[in-house]
mmCIF file of the N, C-alpha and C atoms, coordinates in Angstrom:
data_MODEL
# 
_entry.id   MODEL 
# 
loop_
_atom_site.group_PDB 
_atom_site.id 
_atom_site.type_symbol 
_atom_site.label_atom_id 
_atom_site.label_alt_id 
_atom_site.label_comp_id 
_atom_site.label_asym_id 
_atom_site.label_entity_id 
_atom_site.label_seq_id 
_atom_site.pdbx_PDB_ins_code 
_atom_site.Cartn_x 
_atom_site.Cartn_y 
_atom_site.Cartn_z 
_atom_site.occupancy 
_atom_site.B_iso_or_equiv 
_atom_site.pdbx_formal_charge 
_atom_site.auth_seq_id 
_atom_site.auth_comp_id 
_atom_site.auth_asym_id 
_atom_site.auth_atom_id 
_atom_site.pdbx_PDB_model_num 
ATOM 1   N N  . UNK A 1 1  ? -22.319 77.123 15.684 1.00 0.00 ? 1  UNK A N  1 
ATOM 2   C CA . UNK A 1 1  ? -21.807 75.999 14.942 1.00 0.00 ? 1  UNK A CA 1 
ATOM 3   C C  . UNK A 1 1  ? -22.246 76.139 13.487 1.00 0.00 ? 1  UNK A C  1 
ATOM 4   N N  . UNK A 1 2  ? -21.426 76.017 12.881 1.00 0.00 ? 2  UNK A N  1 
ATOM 5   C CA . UNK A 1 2  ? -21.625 75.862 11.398 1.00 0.00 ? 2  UNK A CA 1 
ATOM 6   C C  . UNK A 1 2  ? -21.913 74.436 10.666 1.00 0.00 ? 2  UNK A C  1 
ATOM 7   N N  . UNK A 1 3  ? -23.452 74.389 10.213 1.00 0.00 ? 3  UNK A N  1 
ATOM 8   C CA . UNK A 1 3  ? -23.698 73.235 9.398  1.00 0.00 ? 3  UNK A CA 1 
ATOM 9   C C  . UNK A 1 3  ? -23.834 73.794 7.814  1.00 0.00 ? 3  UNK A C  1 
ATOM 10  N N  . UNK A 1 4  ? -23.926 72.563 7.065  1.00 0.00 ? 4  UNK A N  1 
ATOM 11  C CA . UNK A 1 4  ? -23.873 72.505 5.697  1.00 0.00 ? 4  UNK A CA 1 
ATOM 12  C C  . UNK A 1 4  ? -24.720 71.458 5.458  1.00 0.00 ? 4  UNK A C  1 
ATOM 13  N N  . UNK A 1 5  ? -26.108 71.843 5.186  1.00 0.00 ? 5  UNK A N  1 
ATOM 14  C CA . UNK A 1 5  ? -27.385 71.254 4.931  1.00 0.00 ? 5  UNK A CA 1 
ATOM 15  C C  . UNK A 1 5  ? -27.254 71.154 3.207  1.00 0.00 ? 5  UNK A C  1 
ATOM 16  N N  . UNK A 1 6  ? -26.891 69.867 2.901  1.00 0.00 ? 6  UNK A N  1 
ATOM 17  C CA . UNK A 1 6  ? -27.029 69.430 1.607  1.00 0.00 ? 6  UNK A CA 1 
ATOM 18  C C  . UNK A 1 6  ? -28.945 68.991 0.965  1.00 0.00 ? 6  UNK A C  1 
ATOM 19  N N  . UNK A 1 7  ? -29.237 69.305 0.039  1.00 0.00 ? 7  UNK A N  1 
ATOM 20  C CA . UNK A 1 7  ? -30.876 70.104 -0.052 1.00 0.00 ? 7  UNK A CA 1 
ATOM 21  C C  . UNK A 1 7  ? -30.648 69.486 -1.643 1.00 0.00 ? 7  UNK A C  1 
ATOM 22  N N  . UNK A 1 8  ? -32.240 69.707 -2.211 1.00 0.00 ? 8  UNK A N  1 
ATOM 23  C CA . UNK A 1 8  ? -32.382 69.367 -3.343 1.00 0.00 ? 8  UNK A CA 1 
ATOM 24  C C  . UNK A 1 8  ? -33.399 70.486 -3.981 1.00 0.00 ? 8  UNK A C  1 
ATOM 25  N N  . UNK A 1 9  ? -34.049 70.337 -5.065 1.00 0.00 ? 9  UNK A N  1 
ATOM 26  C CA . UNK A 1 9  ? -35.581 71.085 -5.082 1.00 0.00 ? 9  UNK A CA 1 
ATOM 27  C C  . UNK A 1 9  ? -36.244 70.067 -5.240 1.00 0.00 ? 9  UNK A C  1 
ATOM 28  N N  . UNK A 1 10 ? -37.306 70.807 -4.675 1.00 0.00 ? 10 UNK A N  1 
ATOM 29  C CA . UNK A 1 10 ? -38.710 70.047 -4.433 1.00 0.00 ? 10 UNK A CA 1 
ATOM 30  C C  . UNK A 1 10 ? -38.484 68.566 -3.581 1.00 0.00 ? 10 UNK A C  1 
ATOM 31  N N  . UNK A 1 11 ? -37.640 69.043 -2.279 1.00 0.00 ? 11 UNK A N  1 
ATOM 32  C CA . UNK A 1 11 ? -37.197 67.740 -1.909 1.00 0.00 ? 11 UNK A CA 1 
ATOM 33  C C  . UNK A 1 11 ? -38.558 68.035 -0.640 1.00 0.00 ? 11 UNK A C  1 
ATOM 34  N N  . UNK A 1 12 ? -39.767 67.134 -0.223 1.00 0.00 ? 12 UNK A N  1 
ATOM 35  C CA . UNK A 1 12 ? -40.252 67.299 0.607  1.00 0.00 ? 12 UNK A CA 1 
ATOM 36  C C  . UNK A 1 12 ? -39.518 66.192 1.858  1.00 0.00 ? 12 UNK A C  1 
ATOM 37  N N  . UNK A 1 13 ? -38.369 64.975 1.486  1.00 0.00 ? 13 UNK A N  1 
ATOM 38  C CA . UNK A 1 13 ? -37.537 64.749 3.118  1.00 0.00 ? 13 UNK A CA 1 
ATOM 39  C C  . UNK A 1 13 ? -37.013 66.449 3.445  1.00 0.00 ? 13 UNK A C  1 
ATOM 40  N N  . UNK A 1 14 ? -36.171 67.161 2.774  1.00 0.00 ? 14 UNK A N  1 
ATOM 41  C CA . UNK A 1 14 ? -35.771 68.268 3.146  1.00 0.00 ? 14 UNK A CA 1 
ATOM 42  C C  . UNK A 1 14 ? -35.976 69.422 3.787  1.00 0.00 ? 14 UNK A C  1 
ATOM 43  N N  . UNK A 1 15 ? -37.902 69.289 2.987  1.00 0.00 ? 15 UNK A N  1 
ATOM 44  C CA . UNK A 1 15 ? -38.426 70.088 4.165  1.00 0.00 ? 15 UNK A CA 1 
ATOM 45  C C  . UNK A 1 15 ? -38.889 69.555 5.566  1.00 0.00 ? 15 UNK A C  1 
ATOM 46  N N  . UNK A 1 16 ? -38.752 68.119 5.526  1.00 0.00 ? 16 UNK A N  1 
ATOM 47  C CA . UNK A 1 16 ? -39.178 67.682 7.164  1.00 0.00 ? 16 UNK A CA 1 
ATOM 48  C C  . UNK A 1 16 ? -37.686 67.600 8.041  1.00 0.00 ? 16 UNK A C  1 
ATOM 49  N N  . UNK A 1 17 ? -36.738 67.329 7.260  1.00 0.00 ? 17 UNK A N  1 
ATOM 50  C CA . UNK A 1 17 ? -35.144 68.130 8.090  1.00 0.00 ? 17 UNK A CA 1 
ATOM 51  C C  . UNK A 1 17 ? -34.895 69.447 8.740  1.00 0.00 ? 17 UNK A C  1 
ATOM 52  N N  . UNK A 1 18 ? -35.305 70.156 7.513  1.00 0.00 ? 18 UNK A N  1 
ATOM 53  C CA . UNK A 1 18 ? -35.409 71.653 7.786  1.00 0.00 ? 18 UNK A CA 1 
ATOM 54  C C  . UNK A 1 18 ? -36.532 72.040 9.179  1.00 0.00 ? 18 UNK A C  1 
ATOM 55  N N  . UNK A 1 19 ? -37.416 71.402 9.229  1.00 0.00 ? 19 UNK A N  1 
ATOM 56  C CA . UNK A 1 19 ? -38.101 71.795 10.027 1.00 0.00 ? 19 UNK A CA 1 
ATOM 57  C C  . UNK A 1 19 ? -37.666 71.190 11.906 1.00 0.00 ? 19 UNK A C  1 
ATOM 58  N N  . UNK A 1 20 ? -37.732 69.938 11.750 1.00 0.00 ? 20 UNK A N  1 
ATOM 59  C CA . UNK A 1 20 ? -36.773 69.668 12.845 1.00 0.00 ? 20 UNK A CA 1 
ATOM 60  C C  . UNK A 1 20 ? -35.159 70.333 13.272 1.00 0.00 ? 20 UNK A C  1 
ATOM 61  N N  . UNK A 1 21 ? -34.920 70.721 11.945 1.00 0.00 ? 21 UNK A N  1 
ATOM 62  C CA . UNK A 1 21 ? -33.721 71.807 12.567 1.00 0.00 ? 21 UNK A CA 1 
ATOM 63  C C  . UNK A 1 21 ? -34.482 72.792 13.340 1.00 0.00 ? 21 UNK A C  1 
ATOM 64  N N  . UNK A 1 22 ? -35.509 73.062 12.754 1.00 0.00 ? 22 UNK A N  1 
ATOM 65  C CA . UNK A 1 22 ? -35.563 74.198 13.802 1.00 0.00 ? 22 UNK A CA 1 
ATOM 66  C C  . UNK A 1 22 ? -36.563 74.544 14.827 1.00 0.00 ? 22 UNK A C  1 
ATOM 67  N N  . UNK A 1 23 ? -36.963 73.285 15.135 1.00 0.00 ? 23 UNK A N  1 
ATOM 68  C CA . UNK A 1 23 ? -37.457 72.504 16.352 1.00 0.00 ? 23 UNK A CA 1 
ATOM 69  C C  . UNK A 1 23 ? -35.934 72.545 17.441 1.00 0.00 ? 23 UNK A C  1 
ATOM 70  N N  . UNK A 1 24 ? -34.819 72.460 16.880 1.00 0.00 ? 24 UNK A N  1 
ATOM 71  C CA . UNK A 1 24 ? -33.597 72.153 17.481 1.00 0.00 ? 24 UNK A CA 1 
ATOM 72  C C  . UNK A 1 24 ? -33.873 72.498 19.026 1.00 0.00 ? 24 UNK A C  1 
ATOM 73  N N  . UNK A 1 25 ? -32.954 72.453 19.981 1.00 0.00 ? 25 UNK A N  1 
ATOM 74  C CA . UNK A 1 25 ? -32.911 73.704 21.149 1.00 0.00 ? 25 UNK A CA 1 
ATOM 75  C C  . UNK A 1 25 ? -31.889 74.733 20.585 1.00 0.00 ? 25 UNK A C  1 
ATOM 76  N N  . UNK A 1 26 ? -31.178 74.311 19.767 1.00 0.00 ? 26 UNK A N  1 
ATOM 77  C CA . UNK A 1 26 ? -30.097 74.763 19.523 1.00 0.00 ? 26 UNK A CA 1 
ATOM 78  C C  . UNK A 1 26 ? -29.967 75.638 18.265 1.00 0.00 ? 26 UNK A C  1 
ATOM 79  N N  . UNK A 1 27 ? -31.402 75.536 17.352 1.00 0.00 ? 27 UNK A N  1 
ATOM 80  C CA . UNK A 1 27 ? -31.158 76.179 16.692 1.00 0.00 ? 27 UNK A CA 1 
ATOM 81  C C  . UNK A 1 27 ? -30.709 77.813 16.011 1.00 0.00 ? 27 UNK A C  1 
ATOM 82  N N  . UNK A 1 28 ? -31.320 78.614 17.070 1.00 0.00 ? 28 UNK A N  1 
ATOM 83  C CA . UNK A 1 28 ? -30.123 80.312 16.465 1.00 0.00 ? 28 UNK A CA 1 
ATOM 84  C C  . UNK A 1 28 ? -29.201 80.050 16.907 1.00 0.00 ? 28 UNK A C  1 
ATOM 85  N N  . UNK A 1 29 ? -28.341 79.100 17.074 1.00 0.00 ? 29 UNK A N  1 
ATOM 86  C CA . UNK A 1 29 ? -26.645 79.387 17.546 1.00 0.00 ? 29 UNK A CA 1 
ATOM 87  C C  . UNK A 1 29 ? -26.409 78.526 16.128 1.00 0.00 ? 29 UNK A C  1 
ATOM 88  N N  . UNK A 1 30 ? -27.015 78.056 15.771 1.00 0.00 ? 30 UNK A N  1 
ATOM 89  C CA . UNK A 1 30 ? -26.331 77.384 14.043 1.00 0.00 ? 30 UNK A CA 1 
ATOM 90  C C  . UNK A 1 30 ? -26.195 78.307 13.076 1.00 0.00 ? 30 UNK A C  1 
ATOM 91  N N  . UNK A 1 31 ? -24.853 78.318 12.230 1.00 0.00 ? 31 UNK A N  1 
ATOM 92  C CA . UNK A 1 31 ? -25.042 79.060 10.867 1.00 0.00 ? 31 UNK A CA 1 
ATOM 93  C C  . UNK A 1 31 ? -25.448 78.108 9.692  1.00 0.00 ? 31 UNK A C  1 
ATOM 94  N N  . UNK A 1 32 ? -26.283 77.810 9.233  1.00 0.00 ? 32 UNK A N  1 
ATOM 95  C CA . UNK A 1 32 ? -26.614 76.915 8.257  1.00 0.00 ? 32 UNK A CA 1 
ATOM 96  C C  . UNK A 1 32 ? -26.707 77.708 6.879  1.00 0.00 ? 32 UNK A C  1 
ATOM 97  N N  . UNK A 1 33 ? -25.753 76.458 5.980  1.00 0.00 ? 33 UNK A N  1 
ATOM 98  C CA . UNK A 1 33 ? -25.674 77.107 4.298  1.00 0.00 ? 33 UNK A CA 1 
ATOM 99  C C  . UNK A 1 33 ? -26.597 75.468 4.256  1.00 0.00 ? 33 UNK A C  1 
ATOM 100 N N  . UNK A 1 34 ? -27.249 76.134 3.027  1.00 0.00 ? 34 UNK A N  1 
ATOM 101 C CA . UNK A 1 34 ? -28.116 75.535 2.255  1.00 0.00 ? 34 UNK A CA 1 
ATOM 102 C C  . UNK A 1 34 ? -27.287 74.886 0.907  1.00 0.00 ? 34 UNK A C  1 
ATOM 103 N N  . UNK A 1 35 ? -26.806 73.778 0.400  1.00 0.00 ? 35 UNK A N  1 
ATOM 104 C CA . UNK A 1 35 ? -26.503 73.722 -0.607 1.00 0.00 ? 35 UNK A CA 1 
ATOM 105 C C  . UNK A 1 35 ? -27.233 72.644 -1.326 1.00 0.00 ? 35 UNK A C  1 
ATOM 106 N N  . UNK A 1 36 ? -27.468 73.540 -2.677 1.00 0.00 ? 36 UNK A N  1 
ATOM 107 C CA . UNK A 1 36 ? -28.479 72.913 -3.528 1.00 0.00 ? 36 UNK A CA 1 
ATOM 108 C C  . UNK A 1 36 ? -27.611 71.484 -4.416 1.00 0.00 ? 36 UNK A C  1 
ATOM 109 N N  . UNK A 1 37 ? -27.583 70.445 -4.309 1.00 0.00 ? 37 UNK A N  1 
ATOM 110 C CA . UNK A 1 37 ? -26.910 69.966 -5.107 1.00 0.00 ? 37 UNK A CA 1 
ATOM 111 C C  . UNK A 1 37 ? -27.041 69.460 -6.329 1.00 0.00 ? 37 UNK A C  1 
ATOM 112 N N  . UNK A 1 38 ? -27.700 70.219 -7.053 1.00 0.00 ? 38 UNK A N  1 
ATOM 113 C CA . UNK A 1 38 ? -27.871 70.442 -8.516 1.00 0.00 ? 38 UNK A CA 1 
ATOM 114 C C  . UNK A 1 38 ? -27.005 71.509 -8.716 1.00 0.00 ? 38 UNK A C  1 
ATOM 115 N N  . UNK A 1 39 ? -26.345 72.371 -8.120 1.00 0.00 ? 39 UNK A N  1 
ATOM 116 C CA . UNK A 1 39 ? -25.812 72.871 -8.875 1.00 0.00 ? 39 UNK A CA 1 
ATOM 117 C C  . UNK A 1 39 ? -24.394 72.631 -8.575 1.00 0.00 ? 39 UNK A C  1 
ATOM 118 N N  . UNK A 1 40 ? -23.871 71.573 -8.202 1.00 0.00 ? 40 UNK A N  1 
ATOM 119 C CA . UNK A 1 40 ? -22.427 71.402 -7.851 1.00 0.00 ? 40 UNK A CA 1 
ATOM 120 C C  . UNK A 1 40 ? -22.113 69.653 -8.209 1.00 0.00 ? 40 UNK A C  1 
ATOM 121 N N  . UNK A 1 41 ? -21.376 69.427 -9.119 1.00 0.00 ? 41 UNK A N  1 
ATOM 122 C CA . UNK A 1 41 ? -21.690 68.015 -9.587 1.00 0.00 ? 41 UNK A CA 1 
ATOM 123 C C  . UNK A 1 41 ? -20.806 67.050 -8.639 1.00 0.00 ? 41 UNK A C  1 
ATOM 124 N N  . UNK A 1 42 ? -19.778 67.626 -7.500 1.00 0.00 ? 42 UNK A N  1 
ATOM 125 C CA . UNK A 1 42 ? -19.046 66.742 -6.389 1.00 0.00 ? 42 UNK A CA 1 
ATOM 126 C C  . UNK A 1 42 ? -20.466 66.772 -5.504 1.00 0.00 ? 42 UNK A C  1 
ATOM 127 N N  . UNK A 1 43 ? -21.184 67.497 -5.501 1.00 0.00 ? 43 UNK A N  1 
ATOM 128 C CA . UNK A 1 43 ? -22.009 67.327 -3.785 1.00 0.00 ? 43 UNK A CA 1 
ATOM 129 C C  . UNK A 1 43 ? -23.166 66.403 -4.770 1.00 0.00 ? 43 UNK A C  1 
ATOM 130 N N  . UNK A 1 44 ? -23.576 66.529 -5.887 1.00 0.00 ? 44 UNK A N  1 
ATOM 131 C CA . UNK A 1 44 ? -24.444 65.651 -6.280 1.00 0.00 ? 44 UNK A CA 1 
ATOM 132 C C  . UNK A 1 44 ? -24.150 64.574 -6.622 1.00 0.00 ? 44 UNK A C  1 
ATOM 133 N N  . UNK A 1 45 ? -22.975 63.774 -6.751 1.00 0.00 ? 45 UNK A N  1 
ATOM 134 C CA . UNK A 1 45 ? -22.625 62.380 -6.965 1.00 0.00 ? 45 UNK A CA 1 
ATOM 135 C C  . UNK A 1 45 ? -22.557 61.439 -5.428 1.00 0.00 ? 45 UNK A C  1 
ATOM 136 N N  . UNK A 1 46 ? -21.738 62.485 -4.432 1.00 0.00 ? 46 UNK A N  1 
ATOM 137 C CA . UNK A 1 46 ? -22.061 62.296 -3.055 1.00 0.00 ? 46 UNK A CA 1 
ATOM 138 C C  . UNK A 1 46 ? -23.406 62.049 -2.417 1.00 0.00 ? 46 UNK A C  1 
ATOM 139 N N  . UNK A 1 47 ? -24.170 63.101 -2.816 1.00 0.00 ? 47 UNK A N  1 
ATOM 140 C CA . UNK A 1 47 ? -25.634 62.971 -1.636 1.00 0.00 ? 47 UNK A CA 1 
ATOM 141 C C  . UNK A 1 47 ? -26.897 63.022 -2.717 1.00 0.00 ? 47 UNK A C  1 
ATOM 142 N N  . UNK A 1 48 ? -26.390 62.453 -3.756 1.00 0.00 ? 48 UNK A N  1 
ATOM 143 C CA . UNK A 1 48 ? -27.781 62.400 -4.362 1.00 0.00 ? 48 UNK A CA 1 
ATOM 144 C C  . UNK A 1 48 ? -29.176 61.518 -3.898 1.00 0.00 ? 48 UNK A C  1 
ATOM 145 N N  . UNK A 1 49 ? -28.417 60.348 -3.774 1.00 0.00 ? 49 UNK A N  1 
ATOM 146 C CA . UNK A 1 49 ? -29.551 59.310 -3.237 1.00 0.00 ? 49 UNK A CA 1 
ATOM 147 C C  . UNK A 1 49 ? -29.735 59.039 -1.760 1.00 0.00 ? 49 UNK A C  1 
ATOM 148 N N  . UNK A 1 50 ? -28.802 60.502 -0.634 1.00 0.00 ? 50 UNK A N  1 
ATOM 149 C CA . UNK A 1 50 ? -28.836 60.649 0.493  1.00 0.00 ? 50 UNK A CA 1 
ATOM 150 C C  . UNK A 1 50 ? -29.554 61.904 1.132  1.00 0.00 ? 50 UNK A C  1 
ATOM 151 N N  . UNK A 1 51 ? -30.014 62.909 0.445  1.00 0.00 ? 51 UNK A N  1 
ATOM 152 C CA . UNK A 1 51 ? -30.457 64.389 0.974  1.00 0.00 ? 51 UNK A CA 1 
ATOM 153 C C  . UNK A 1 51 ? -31.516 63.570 1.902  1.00 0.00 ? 51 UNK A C  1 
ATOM 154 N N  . UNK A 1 52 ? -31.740 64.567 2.702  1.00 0.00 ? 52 UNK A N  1 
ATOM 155 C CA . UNK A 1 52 ? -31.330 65.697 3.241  1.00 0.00 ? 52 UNK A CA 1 
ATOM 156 C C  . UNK A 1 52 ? -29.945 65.255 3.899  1.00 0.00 ? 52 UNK A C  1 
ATOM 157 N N  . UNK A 1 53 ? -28.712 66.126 3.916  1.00 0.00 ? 53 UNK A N  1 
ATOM 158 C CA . UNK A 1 53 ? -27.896 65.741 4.294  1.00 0.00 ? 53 UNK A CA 1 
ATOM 159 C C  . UNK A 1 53 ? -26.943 66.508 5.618  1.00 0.00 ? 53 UNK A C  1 
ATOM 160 N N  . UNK A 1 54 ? -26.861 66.486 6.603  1.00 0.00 ? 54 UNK A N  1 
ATOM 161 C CA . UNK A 1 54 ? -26.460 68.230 7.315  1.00 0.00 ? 54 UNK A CA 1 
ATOM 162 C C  . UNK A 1 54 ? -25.136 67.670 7.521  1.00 0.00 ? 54 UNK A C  1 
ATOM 163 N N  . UNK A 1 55 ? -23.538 68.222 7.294  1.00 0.00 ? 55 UNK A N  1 
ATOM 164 C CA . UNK A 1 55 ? -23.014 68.114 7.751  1.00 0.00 ? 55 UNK A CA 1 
ATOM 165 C C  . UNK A 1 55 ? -22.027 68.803 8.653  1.00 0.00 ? 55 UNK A C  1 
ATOM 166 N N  . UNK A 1 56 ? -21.637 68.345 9.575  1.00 0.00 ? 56 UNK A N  1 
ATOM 167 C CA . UNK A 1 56 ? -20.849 69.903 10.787 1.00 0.00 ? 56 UNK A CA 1 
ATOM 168 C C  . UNK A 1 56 ? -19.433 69.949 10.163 1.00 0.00 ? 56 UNK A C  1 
ATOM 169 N N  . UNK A 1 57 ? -19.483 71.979 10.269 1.00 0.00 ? 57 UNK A N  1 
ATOM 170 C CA . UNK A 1 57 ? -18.599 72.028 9.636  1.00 0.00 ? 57 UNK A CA 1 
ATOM 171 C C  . UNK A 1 57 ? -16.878 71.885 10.444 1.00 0.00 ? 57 UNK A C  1 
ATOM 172 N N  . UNK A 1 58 ? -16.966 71.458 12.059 1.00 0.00 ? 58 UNK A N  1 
ATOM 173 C CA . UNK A 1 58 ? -15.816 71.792 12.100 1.00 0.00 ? 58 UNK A CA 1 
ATOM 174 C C  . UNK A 1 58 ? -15.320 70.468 12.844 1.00 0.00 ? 58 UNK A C  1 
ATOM 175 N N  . UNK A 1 59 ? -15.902 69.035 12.393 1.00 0.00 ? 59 UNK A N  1 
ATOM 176 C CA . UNK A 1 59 ? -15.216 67.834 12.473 1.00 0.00 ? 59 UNK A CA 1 
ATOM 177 C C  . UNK A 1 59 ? -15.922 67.009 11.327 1.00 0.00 ? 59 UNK A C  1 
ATOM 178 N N  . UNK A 1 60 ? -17.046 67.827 10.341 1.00 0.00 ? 60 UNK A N  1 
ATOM 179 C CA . UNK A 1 60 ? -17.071 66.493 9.234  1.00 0.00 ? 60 UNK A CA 1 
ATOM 180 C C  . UNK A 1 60 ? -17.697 65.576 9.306  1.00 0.00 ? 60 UNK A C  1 
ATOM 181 N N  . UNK A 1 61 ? -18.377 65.443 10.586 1.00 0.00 ? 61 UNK A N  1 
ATOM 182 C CA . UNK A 1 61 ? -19.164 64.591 10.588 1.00 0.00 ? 61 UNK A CA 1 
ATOM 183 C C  . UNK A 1 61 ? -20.299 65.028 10.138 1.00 0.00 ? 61 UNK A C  1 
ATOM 184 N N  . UNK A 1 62 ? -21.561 63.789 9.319  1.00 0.00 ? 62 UNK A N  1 
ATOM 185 C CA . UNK A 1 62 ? -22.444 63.715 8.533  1.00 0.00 ? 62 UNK A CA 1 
ATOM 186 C C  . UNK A 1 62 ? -23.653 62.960 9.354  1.00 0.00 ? 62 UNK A C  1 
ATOM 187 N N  . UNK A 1 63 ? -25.011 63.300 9.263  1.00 0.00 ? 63 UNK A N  1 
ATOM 188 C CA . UNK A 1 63 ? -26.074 63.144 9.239  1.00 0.00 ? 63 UNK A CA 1 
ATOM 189 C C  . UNK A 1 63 ? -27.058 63.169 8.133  1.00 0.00 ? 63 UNK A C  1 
ATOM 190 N N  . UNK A 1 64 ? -27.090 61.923 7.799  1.00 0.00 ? 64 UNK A N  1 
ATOM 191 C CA . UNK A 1 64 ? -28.091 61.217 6.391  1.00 0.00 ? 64 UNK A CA 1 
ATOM 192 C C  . UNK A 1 64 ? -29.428 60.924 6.915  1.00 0.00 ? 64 UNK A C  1 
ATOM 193 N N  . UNK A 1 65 ? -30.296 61.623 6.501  1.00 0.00 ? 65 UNK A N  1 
ATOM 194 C CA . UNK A 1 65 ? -32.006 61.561 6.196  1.00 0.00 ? 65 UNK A CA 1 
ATOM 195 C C  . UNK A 1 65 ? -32.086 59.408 6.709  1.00 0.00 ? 65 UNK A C  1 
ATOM 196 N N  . UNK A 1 66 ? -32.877 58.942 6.752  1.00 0.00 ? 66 UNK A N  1 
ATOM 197 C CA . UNK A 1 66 ? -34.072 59.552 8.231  1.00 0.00 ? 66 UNK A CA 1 
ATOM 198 C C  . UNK A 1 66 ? -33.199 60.203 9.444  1.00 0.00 ? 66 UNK A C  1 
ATOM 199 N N  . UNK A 1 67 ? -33.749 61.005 10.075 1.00 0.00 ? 67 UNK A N  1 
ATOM 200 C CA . UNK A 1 67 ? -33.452 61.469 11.931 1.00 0.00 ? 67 UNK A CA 1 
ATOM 201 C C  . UNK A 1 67 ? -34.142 61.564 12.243 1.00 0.00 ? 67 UNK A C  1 
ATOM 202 N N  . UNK A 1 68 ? -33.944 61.394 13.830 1.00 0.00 ? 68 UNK A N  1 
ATOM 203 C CA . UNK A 1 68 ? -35.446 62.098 14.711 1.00 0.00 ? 68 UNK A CA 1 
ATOM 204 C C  . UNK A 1 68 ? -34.515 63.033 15.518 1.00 0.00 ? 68 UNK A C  1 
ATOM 205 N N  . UNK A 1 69 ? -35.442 64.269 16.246 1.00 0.00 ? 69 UNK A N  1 
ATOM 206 C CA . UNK A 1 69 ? -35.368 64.982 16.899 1.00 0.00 ? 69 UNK A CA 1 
ATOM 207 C C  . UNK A 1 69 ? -34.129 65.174 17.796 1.00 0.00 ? 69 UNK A C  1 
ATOM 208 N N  . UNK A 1 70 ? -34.344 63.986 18.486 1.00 0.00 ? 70 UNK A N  1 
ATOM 209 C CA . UNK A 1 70 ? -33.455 63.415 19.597 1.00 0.00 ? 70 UNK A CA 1 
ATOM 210 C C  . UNK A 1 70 ? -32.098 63.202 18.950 1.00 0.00 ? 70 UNK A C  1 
ATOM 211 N N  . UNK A 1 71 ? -31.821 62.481 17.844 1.00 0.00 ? 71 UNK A N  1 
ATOM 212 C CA . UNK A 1 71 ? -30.491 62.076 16.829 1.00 0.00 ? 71 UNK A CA 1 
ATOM 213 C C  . UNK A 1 71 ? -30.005 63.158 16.328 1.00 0.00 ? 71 UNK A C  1 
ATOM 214 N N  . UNK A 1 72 ? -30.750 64.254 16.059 1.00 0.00 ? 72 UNK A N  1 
ATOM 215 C CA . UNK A 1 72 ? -30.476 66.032 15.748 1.00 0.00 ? 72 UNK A CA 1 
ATOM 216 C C  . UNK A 1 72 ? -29.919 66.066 16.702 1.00 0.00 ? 72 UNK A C  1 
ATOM 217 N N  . UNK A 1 73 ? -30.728 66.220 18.002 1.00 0.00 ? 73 UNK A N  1 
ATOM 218 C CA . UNK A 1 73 ? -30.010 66.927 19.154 1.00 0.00 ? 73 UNK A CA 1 
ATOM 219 C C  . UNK A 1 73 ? -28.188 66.334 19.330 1.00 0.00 ? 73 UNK A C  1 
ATOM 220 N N  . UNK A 1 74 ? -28.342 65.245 19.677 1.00 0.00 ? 74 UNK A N  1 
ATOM 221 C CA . UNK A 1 74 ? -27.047 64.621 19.707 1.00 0.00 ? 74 UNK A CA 1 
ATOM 222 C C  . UNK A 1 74 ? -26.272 64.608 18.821 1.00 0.00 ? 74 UNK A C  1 
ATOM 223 N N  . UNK A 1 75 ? -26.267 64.854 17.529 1.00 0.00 ? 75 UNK A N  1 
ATOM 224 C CA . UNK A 1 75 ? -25.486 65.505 16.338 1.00 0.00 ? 75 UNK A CA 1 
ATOM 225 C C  . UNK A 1 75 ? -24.996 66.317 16.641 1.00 0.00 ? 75 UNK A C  1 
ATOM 226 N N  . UNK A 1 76 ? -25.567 67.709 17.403 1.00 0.00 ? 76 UNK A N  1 
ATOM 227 C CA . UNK A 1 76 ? -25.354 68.695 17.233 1.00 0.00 ? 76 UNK A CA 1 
ATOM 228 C C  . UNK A 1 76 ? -24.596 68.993 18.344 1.00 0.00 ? 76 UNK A C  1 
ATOM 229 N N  . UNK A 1 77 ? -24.631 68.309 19.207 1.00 0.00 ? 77 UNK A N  1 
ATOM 230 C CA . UNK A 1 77 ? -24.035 68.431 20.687 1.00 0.00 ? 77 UNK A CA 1 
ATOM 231 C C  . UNK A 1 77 ? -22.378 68.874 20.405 1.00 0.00 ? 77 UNK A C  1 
# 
């Protein structure tokens, strides 16, 4: 499955996303892009005041910072 993990720098929610991603069960079957959104001014007007942001790439649906574990899992299902 292909996600699109919307990210910041020096975002420490991002690194506690990142890390429960890969707590996942599921995680080596994900292709995850990292996008920084500083450098794209549509993904930074979108998820600025939302990172960490993962969204799947092949229905669009979105997962906005807080999650737990369990809310990953079922995202990803």
């Amino acid at each position: 499955m292909k996600i699109a993990f919307f990210t910041g720098p020096q975002c420490c929610l991002c690194d506690d996303a990142d890390e429960l991603l890969r707590q996942s069960s599921v995680y080596e079957q994900l292709q995850i892009t990292k996008h920084n959104i500083r450098d794209n001014t549509d993904h930074y007007h979108l998820y600025a005041v939302r990172i960490p942001v993962l969204k799947r790439e092949d229905n669009g649906v979105e997962l906005g910072w807080p999650f737990t574990l369990d809310e990953l899992e079922l995202f990803l299902k």
